[in-house]
C-alpha positions as CSV (number, residue, x, y, z in Angstrom):
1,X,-83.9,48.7,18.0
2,X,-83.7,52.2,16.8
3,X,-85.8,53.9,14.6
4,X,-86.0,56.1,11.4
5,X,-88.4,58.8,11.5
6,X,-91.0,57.8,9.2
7,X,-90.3,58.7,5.7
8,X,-88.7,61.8,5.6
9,X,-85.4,60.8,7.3
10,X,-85.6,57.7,5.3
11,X,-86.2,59.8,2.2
12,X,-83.2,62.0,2.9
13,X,-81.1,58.7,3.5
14,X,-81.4,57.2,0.1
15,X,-80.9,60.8,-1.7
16,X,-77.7,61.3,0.3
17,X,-76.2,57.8,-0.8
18,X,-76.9,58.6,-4.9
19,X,-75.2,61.4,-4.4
20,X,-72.6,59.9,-2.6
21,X,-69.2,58.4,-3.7
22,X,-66.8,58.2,-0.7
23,X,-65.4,60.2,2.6
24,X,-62.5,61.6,3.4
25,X,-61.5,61.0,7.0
26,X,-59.4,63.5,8.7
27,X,-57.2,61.3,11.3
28,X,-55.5,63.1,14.2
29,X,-53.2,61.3,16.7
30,X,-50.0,58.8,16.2
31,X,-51.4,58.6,12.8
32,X,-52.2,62.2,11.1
33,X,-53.6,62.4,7.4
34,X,-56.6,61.6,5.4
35,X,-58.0,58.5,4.8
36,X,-59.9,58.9,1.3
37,X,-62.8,55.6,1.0
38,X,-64.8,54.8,-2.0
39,X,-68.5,54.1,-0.9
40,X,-69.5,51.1,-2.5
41,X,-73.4,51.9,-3.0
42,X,-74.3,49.3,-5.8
43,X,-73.1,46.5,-3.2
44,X,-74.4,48.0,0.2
45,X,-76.7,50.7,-0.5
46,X,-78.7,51.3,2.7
47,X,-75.2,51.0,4.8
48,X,-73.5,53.7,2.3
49,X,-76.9,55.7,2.8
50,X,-76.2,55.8,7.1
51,X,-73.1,56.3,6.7
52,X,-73.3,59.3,4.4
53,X,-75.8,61.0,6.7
54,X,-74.2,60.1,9.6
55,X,-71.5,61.8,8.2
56,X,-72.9,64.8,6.2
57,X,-74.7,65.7,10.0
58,X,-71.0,66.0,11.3
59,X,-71.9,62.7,13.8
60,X,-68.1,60.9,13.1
61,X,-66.0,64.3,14.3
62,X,-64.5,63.5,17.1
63,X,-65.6,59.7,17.4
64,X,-62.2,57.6,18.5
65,X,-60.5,54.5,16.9
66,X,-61.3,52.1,19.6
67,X,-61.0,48.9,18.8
68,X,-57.6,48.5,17.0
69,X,-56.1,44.8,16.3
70,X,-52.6,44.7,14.6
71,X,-52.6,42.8,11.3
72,X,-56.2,42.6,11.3
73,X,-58.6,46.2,11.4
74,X,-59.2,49.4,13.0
75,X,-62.7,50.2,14.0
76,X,-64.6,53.5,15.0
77,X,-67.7,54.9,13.9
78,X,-69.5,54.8,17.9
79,X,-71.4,58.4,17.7
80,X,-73.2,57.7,21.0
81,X,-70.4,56.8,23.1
82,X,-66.8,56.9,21.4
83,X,-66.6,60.8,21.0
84,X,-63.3,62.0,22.9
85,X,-63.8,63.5,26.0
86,X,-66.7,61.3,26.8
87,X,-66.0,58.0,29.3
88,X,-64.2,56.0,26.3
89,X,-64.1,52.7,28.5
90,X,-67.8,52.6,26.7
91,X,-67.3,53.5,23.2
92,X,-67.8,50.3,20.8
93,X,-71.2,49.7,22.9
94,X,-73.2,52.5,21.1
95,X,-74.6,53.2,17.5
96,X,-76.8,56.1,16.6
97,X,-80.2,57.3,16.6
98,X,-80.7,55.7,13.3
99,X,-82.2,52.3,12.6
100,X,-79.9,49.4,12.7
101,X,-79.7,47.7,9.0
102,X,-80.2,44.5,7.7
103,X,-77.2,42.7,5.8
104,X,-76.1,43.5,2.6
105,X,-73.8,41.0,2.4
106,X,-72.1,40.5,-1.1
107,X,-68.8,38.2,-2.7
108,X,-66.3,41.7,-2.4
109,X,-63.7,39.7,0.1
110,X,-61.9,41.5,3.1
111,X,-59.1,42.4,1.9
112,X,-56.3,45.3,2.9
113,X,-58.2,48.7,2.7
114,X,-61.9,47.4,2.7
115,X,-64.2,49.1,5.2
116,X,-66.8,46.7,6.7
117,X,-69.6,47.5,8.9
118,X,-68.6,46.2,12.7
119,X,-72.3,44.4,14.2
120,X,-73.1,42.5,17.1
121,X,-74.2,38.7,17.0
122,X,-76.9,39.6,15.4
123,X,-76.1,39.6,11.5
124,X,-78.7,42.6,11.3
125,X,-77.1,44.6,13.5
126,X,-75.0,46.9,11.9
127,X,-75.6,50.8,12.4
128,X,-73.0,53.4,12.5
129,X,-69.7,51.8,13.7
130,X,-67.2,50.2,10.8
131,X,-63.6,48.8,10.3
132,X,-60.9,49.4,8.4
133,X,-58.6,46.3,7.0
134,X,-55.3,46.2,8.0
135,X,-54.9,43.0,6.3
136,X,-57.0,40.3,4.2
137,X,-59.0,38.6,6.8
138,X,-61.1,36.0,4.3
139,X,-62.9,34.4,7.6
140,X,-65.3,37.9,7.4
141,X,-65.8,37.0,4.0
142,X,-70.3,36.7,3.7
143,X,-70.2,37.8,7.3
144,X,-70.0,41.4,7.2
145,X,-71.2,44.1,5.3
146,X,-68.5,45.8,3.0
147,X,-69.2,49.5,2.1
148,X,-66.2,50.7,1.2
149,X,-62.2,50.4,-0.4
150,X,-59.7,52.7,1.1
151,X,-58.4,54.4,-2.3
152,X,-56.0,56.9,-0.8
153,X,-53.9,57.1,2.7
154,X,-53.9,53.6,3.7
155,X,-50.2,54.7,5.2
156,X,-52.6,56.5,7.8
157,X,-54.3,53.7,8.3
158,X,-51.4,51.3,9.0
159,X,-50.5,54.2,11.6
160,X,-53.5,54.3,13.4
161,X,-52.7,53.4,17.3
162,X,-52.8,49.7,18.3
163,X,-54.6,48.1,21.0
164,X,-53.9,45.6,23.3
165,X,-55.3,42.6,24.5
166,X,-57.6,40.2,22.8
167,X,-60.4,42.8,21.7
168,X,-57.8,45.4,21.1
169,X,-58.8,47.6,23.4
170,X,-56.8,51.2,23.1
171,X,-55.3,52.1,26.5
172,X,-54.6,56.5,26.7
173,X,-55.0,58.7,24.4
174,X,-57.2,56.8,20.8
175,X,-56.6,58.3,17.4
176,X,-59.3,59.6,16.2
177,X,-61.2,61.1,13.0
178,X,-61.2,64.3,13.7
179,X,-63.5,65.7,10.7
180,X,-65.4,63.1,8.4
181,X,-66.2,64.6,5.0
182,X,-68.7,62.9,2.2
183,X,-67.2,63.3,-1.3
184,X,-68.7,63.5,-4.7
């Protein structure tokens, strides 16, 4: 398990998410636009935290929508592995230096447009990879962390490249975000 630097980086996490109220995802590819999120910190606090310094240290630019499932999500978020360029046949396998977080799960449902953090198995898993809801899915409901409500270019979204397969695997050339941007 990774992680934090004691205190300081922990510090500097909870200060970045009270100052924090969304991101605005730059997506290059078949789909081009921004993808504008509200950052839900009164339901998933430490989440929005890592997510906010992940992306206020520039660690999402570049990082590939790899795992894309037609009426269901589009996920992305692997800083260690899923950055283009790199050997993509591993990205989804990786996280960040970071800690990986306990649940914060909460009643918000998975509906179209809310951004869940992706985990293994392990319900306390979570770390720096998350989906984005192409459709309600209530079966994640309690399961997953939600962090966020896509409040502006869900028509980006619903471009994003498909994948194929079962695990929605994306075969050539992924979408990706090319800039990740934390908003007041």
């Amino acid at each position: 398990m990774r992680n934090l630097v004691a205190g300081g980086l922990f510090a500097t996490l909870i200060a970045g998410s009270a100052l924090a109220s969304g991101l605005e995802i730059v997506v290059e590819g078949e789909a081009n636009g921004t993808i504008t999120v509200d950052l839900l910190e009164d339901v998933a606090p430490a989440h929005v935290a890592q997510i906010t310094a992940l992306a206020a240290d520039g660690k999402y630019d570049g990082v590939v929508f790899h795992r894309v499932i037609d009426g269901f999500m589009a996920q992305t978020g692997d800083v260690e592995h899923g950055r283009m360029g790199q050997d993509l046949r591993r990205a989804g396998t990786g996280g960040s230096d970071l800690s990986d977080l306990p649940a914060e799960f909460s009643d918000v449902p998975f509906e179209k447009g809310v951004v869940g953090m992706a985990r293994s198995q392990s319900p306390d898993s979570a770390n720096s990879q998350f989906f984005i809801m192409f459709d309600a899915a209530p079966f994640l409901n309690g399961q997953y962390t939600v962090v966020g409500r896509v409040i502006g270019g869900q028509d980006v979204v619903d471009a994003i490249k498909r994948g194929t397969g079962a695990n929605g695997a994306v075969i050539g050339q992924p979408d990706m975000m090319k800039t990740v941007t934390v908003t007041d």
